[in-house]
C-alpha positions as CSV (number, residue, x, y, z in Angstrom):
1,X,-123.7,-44.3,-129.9
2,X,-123.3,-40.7,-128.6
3,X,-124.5,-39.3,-132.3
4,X,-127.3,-41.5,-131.7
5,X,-128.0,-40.4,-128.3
6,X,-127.5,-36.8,-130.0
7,X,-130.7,-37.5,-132.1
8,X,-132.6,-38.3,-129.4
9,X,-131.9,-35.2,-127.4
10,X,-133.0,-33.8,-130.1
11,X,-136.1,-35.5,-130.4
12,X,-137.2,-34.2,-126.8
13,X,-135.9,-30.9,-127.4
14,X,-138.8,-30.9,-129.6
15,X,-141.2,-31.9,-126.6
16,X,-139.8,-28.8,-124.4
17,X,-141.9,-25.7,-124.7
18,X,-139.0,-23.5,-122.7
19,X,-136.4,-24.3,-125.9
20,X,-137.2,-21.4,-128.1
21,X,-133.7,-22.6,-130.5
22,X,-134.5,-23.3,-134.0
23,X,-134.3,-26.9,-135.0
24,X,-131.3,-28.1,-137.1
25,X,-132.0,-30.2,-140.5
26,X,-132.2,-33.9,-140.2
27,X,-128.2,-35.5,-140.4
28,X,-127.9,-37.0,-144.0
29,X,-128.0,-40.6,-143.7
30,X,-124.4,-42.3,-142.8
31,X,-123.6,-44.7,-145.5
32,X,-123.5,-48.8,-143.7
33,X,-119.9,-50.0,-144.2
34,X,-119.8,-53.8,-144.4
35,X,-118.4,-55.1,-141.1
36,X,-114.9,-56.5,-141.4
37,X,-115.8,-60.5,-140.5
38,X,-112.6,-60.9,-139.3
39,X,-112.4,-58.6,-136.8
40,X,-115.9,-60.0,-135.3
41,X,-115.6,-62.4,-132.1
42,X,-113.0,-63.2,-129.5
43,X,-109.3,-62.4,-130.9
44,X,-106.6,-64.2,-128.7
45,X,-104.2,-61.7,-128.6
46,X,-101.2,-63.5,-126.1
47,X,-101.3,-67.0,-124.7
48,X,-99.1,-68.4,-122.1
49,X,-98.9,-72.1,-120.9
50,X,-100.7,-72.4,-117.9
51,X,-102.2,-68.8,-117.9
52,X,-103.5,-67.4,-114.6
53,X,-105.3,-64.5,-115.4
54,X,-107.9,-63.5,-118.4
55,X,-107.2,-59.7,-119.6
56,X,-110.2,-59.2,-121.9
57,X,-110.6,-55.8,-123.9
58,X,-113.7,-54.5,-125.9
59,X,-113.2,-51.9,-128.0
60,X,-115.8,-48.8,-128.5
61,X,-118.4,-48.4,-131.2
62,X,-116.8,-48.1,-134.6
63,X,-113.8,-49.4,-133.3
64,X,-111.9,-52.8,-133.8
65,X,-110.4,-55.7,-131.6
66,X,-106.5,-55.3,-132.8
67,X,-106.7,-51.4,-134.5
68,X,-108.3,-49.6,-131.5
69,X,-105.3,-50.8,-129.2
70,X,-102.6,-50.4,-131.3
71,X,-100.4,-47.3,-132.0
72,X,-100.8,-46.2,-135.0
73,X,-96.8,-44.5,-135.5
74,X,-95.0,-47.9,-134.5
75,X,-97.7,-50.4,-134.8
76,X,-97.3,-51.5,-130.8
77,X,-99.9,-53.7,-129.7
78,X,-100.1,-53.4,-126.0
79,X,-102.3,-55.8,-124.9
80,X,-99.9,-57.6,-127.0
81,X,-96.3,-56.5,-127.1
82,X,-95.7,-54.6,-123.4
83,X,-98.7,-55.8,-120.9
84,X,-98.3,-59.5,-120.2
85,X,-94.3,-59.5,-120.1
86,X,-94.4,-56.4,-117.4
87,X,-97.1,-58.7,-115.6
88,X,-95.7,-62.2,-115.9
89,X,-92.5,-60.4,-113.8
90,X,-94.7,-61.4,-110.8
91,X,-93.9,-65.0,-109.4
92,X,-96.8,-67.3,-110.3
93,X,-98.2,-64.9,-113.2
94,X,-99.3,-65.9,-116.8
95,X,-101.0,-64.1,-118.3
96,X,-103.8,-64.7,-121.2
97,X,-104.9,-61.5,-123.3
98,X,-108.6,-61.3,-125.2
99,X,-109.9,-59.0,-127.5
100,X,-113.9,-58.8,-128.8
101,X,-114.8,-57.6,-131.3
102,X,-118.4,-56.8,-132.5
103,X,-120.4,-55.2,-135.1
104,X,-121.3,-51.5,-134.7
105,X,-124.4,-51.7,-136.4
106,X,-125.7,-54.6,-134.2
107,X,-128.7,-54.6,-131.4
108,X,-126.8,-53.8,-128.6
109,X,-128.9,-56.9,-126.2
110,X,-127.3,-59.2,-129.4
111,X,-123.6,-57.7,-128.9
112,X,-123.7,-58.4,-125.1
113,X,-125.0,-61.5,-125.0
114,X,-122.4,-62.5,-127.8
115,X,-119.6,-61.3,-125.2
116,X,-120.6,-63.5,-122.6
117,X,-121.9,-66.6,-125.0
118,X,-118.1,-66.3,-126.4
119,X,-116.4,-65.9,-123.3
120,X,-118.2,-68.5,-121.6
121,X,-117.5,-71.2,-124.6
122,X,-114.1,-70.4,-124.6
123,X,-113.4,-70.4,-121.3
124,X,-115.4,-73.9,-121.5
125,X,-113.4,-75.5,-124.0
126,X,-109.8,-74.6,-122.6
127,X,-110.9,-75.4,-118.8
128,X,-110.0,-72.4,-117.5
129,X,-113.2,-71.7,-115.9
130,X,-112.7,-70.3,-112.2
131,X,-109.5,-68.3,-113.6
132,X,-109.7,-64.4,-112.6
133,X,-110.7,-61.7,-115.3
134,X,-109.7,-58.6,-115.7
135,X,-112.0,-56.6,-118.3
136,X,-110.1,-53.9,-120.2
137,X,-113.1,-51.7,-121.7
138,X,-113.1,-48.0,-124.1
139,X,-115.9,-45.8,-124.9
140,X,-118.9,-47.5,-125.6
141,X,-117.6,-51.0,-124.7
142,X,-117.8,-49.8,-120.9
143,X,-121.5,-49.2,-120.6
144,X,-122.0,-52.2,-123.6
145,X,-119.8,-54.5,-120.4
146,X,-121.2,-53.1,-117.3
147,X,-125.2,-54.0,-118.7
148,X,-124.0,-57.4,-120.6
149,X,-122.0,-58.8,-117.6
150,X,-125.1,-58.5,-115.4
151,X,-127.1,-61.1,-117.8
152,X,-125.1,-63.7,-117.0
153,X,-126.3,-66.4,-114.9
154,X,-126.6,-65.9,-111.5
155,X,-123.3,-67.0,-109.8
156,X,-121.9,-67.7,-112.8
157,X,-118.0,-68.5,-114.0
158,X,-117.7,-64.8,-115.6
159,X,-119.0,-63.1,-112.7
160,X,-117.8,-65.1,-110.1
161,X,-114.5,-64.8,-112.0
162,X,-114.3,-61.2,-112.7
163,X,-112.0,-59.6,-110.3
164,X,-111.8,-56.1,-111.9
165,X,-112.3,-53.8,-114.3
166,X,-110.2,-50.9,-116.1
167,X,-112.9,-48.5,-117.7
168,X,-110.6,-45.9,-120.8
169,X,-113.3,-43.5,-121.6
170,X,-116.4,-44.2,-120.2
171,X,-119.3,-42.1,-119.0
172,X,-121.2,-43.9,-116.5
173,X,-124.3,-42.8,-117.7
174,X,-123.5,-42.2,-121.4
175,X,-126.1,-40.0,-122.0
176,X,-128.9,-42.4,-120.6
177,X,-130.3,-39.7,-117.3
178,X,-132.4,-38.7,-120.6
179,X,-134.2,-41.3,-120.4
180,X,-137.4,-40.9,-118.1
181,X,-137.9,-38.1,-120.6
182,X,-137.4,-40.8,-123.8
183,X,-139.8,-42.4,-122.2
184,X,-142.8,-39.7,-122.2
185,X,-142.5,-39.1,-125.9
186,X,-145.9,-40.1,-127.6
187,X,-145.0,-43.8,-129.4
188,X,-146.1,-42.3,-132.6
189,X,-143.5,-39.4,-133.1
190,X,-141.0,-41.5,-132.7
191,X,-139.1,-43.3,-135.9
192,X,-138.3,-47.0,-136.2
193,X,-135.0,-46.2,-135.7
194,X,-135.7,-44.3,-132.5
195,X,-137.8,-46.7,-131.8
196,X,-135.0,-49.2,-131.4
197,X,-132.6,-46.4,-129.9
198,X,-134.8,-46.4,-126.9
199,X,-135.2,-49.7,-126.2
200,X,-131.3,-50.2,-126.3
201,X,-130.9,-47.2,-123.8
202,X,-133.6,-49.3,-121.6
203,X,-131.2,-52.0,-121.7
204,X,-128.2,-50.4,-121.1
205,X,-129.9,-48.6,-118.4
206,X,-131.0,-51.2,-116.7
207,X,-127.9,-53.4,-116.9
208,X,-126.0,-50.3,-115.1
209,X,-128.6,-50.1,-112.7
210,X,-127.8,-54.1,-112.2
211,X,-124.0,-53.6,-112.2
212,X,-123.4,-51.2,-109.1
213,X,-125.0,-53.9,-106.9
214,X,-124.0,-56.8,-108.2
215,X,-120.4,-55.3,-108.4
216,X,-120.6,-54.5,-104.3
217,X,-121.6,-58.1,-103.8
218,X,-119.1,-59.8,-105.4
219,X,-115.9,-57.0,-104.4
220,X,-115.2,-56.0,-107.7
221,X,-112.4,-53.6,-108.0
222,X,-112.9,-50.2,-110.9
223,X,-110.5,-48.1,-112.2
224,X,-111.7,-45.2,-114.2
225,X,-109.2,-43.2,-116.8
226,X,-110.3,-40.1,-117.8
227,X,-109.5,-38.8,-121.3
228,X,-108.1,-35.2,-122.0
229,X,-110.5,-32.7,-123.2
230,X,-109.0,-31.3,-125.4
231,X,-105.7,-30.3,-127.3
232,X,-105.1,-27.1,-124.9
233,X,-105.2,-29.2,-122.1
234,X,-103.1,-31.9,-123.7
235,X,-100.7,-29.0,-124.1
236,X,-101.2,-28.3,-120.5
237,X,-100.8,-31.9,-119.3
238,X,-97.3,-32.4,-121.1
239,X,-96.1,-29.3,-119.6
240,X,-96.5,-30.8,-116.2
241,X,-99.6,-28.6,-115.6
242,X,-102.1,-30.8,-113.7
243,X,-100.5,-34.4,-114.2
244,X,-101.8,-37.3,-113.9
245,X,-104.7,-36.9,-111.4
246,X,-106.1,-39.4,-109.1
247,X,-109.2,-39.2,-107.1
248,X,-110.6,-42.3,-104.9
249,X,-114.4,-42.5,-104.6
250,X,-116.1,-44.2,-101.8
251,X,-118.8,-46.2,-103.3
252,X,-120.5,-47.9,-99.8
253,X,-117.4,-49.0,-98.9
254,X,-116.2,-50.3,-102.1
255,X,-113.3,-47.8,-103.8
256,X,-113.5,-47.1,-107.0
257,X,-110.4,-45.1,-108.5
258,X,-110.6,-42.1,-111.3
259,X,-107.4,-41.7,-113.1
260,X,-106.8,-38.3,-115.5
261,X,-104.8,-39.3,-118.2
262,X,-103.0,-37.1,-120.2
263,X,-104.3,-38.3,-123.9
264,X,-107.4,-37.5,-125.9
265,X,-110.5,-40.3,-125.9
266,X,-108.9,-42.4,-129.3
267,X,-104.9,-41.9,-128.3
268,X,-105.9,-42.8,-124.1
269,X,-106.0,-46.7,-125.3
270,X,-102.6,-46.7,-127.5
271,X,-99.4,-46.6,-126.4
272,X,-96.1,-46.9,-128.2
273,X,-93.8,-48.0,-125.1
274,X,-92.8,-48.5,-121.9
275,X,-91.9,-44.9,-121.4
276,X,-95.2,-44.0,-122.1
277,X,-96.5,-41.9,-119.0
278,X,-99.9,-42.6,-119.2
279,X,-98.8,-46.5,-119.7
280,X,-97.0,-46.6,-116.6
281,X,-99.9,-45.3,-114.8
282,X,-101.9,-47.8,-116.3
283,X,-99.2,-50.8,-115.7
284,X,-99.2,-49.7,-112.1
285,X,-103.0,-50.0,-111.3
286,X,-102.5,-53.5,-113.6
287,X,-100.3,-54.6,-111.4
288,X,-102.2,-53.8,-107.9
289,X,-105.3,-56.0,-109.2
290,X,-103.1,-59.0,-110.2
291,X,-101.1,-58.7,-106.3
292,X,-104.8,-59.0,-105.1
293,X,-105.6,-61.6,-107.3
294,X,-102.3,-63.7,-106.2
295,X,-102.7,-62.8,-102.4
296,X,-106.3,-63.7,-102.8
């Protein structure tokens, strides 16, 4: 999505008489990949009898429901193999872990309301309606949430349900303040393919627009990890220079918490145990949602 955005920057760069910089050749067209069916739709990925809480994760663009969470040097699962038996420690606490998965190449309206059409059967057919969520999101899959959750039905189980939200990765805006200026481009410049490009950043705009509110309303807790840079300031951050940074952000009241993290944006969702630093930072914000949840 960020390549795509990429294109249309280009596109208005085009539009902007103050840009005297040449104009790079058109990208070579990226090959489609047929979509792995199996890693499309919800993934259970740990079940416990009697489950209190809903962890549900969506992966970024490109990315897949099992693969993106998983370390790649010892295979650890960690939605899986280290979450729920650190959060079923708490009295009262079962946990149940969901993965989505989605196409990369769908419309990005179709995706979201796929997430909450699955979500909502699911939660239907095992009558666990009314039980708290907790949305695990990377990349892409945070601004994909943020607009899909607000298409939901007013008052509905999902949203009434949703307690909070841990955000890996994600830009609020991901790339979309371009947008009034997407906008102003003459309709007949503009590809089929940009064409559709705009209207998704319309929807994704929108939905953001949507969430802040609708989040304030219904006390919705966010958690936002930042990614390293870079592999210098990887270096720096295992060196002890900077750490794990935490800043709390008033939003009208609510707090919202950024968390620096000391991976890059692929390796900030994999861990490979326990002793993980970053993992204990994330276990411990975990943790502080479900106490509210059980005090609640």
């Amino acid at each position: 999505m960020k390549k795509a955005f990429g294109k249309l920057r280009l596109k208005i760069s085009k539009y902007n008489d103050n840009d005297p910089q040449p104009q790079p050749p058109p990208p070579k067209p990226v090959p489609i990949v047929p979509q792995d069916p199996s890693s499309i739709g919800m993934k259970m990925i740990h079940d416990s009898p009697d489950a209190t809480i809903d962890i549900i994760a969506i992966h970024g663009q490109n990315g897949h429901p099992i693969n993106s969470w998983t370390n790649r040097d010892n295979g650890v699962l960690w939605l899986r193999d280290l979450l729920p038996g650190i959060l079923e420690t708490h009295p009262g606490v079962k946990i149940r872990v969901l993965s989505y998965g989605y196409a990369r190449r769908g419309p990005v309206e179709v995706i979201g309301a796929g997430l909450m059409k699955s979500i909502g059967e699911l939660r239907t057919e095992t009558k666990s309606e009314g039980r708290k969520i907790i949305w695990c999101a990377h990349s892409f899959g945070g601004p994909l949430l943020r607009a899909a959750i607000t298409i939901a039905p007013p008052s509905s189980d999902i949203q009434i349900s949703t307690h909070a939200f841990l955000f890996f990765g994600v830009a609020k805006n991901m790339g979309l303040e371009n947008l009034s200026t997407v906008l102003a481009l003459p309709e007949a410049t503009l590809s089929s393919e940009m064409k559709e490009l705009r209207k998704e950043m319309m929807w994704l705009k929108m939905g953001s627009e949507r969430f802040d509110p609708l989040g304030e309303h219904l006390g919705w807790n966010i958690v936002w990890f930042r990614e390293v840079g870079s592999e210098e300031e990887k270096v720096g951050h295992s060196d002890g220079v900077g750490g794990n940074k935490e800043i709390s952000e008033d939003r009208e009241g609510k707090l919202e918490v950024v968390v620096k993290l000391g991976k890059t944006h692929g390796a900030m969702v994999r861990f490979a145990d326990v002793e993980d630093e970053d993992f204990i930072v994330v276990v411990e914000k975990t943790r502080n949602m479900v106490e509210e949840i059980t005090k609640g």
